[in-house]
N, C-alpha and C positions, 0 to 999 in steps of 0.2 A: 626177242624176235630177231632173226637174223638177216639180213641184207637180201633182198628179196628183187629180181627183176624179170619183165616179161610174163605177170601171171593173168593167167584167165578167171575171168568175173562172172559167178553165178550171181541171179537177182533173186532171191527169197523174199517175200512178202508175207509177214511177221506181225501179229499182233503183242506187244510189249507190256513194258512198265506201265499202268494207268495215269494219266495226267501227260502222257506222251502219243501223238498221234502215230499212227500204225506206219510203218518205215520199211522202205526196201532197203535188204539187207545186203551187200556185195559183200560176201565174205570169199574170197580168194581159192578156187577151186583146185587147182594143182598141189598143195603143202606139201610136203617132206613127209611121205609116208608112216613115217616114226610116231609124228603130231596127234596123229589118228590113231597108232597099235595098241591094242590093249597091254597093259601093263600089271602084274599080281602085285597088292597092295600091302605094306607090311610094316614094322613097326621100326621110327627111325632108333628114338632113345624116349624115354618116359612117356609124355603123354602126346608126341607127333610121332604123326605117319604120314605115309608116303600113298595117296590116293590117286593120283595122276596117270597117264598114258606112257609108252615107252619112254616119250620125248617131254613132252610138254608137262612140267612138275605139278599137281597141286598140292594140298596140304592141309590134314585134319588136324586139328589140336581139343582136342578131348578134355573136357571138365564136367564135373557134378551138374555145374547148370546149364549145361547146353555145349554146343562147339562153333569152331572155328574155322572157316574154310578160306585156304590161300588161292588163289588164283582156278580156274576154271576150263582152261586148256579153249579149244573150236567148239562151235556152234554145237558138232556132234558127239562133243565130250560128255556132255548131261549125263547120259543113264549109263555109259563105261563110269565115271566117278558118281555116282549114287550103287551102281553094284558095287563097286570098290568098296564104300564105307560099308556097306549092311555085310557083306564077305567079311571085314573084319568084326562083324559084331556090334555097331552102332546104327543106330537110327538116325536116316536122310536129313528128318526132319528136325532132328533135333541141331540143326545146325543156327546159330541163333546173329553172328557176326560174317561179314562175308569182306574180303581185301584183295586187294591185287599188289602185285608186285608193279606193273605197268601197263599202263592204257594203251593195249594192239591186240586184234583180235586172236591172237593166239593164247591169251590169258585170261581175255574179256568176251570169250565168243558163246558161253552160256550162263553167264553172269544175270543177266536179267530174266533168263527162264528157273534157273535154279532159287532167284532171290520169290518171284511170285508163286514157286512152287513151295516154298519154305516158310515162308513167312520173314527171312531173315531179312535184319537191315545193311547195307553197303554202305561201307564207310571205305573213303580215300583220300591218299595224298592231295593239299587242296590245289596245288598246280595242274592236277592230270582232271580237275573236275570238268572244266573246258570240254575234254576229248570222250569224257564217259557220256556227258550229258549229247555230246554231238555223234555218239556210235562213232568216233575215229575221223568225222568228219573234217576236225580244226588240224588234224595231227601237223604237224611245219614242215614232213617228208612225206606222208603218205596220205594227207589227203584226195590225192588224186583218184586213188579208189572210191571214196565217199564213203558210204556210210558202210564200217565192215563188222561191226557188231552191233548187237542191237543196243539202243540206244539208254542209259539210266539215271534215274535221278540219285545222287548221292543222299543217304540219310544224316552224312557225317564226315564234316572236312577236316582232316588230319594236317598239322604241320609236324617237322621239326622233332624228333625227341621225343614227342607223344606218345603217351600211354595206352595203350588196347587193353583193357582189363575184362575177364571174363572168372568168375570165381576166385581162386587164387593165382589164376594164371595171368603174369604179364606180358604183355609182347610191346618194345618199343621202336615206334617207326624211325628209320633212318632218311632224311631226305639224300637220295644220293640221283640228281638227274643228269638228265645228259640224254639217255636213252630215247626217253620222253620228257615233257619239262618236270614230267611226279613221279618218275620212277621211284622208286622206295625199296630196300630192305629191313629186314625183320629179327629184332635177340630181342632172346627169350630165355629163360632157365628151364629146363627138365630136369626131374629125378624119376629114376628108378628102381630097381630093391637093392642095387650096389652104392650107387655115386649120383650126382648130379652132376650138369652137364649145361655149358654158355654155347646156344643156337644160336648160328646167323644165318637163318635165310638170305640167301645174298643175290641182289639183283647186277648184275656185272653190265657197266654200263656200254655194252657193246655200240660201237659207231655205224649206222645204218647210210649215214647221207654216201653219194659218189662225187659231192662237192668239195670247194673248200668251204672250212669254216665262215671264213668272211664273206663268201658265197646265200649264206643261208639266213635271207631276211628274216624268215616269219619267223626266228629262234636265232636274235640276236646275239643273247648269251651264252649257247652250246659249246664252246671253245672253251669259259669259263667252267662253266659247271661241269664238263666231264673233266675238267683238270682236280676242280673241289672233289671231285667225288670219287676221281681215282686217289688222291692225296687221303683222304679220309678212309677210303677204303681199306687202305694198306696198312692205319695205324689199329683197327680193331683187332681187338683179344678174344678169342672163344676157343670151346676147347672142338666144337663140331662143326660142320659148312654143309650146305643143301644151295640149290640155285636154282633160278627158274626153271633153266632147261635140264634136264638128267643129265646131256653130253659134256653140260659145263663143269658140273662138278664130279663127270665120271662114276656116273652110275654104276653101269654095266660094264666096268673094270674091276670094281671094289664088290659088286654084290651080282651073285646068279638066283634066280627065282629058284625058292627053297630053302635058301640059307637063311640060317639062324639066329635069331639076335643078336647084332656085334655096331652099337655106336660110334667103337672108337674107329671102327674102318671109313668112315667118316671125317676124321682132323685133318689130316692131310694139306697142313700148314703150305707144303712145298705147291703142291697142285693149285690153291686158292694164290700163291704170289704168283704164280706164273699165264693165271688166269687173267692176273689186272697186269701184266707185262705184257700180254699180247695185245690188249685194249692202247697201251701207252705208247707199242710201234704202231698200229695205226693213226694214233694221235700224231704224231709225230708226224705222219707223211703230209696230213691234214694242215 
């Protein structure tokens, strides 16, 4: 989510997760038009796609026993990504793990409608459990809003390196915060009927506060861990890149709706260093 000031506050009044009392929802009414556009869904390499909105990325990962759903886009993303998935041929419900890349409601804004509508379980970084369980409420920058999605109980606290397994598919969690304190990205192996292929879903720990670091009580540590996690960022190996948002990893420069199968337009080794180089001048001002 990107640096955001000056938004107007819708209040929705939302019945939830059960075991969670019924919660007005402030989810931010102005966003960036993109967040909301519908977007045609299509196949990145093997067994991920691309199920998201113009802007806001999600992400199907496809196996014999069920699937896997990345991130969730606004509140009003639900049936743009449930069309999404059934247009490419899968079944909604057959989604059986649900993750986020990070706790802001631009990721987590149909998370708990999509989880009671599925049956699936939410599993997340255990640093961001705080902010899932409180709808954004705890966030160290933007609780001001309060609660801007609906609120969830995790099934499943992630650290570290952790394995996501789903049939033969592995996905393993990266802690890289900063963003949020559970920000996370995601490698993975795909194959397809050529080659295999090392995914990084990649969460880019973009800097939100307009403070300085030393500034920012309720996230004592932010200084630190966006330094860990740009350092760590830099040193991964894969052969593909995807990222939260579309504009981060240059979607709609490398691919026009209609085109063809082409994973490798995807690597784009130079574009991902200069993603975490723009991250490391604003640290630096910071």
């Amino acid at each position: 989510m990107k640096q955001l000031t000056g938004y107007i506050l819708i209040i929705i009044s939302l019945h939830f997760t059960p075991g969670l009392h019924a919660q007005k929802v402030n989810e931010p009414q102005n966003n960036p038009t993109d967040w909301s556009k519908p977007y045609e869904p299509f196949r990145i390499a093997g067994n991920l796609y691309y199920v998201g909105t113009y802007d806001l990325a999600s992400y199907l990962v496809v196996t014999e026993k069920g699937n896997i759903l990345i991130n969730t886009g606004l509140a009003n993303s639900r049936q743009q990504i449930k069309k999404n998935i059934e247009r490419l041929g899968f079944k909604y419900r057959d989604i059986k793990i649900l993750l986020t890349t990070q706790a802001h409601w631009d990721h987590m804004g149909a998370m708990a409608a999509i989880k009671k509508e599925t049956g699936a379980q939410f599993w997340v970084d255990a640093a961001d459990a705080p902010e899932v369980r409180s709808g954004g409420a705890t966030d160290y920058e933007l609780a001001y809003i309060g609660v801007s999605f609906a609120p969830i109980v995790p099934d499943k606290l992630l650290n570290d390196r952790d394995v996501i397994q789903l049939d033969d598919t592995r996905l393993i969690l990266l802690h890289h915060p900063g963003h949020t304190k559970g920000s996370c990205s995601y490698m993975l192996d795909v194959t397809d009927e050529d080659r295999s292929y090392k995914v990084l879903i990649a969460n880019i720990p973009t800097i939100i506060i307009s403070r300085k670091f030393a500034e920012v009580k309720e996230y004592p540590g932010i200084k630190t861990d966006i330094a860990n996690s740009l350092t760590a960022m830099k040193d991964l190996q894969f052969d593909i890149w995807v990222a939260s948002h579309a504009g981060q990893f240059g979607l709609h420069q490398k691919r026009k709706p209609g085109d063809t199968y082409n994973p490798i337009i995807f690597s784009d080794r130079k574009g991902y260093d200069q993603a975490l180089e723009n991250v490391w001048k604003v640290y630096k001002e910071k």
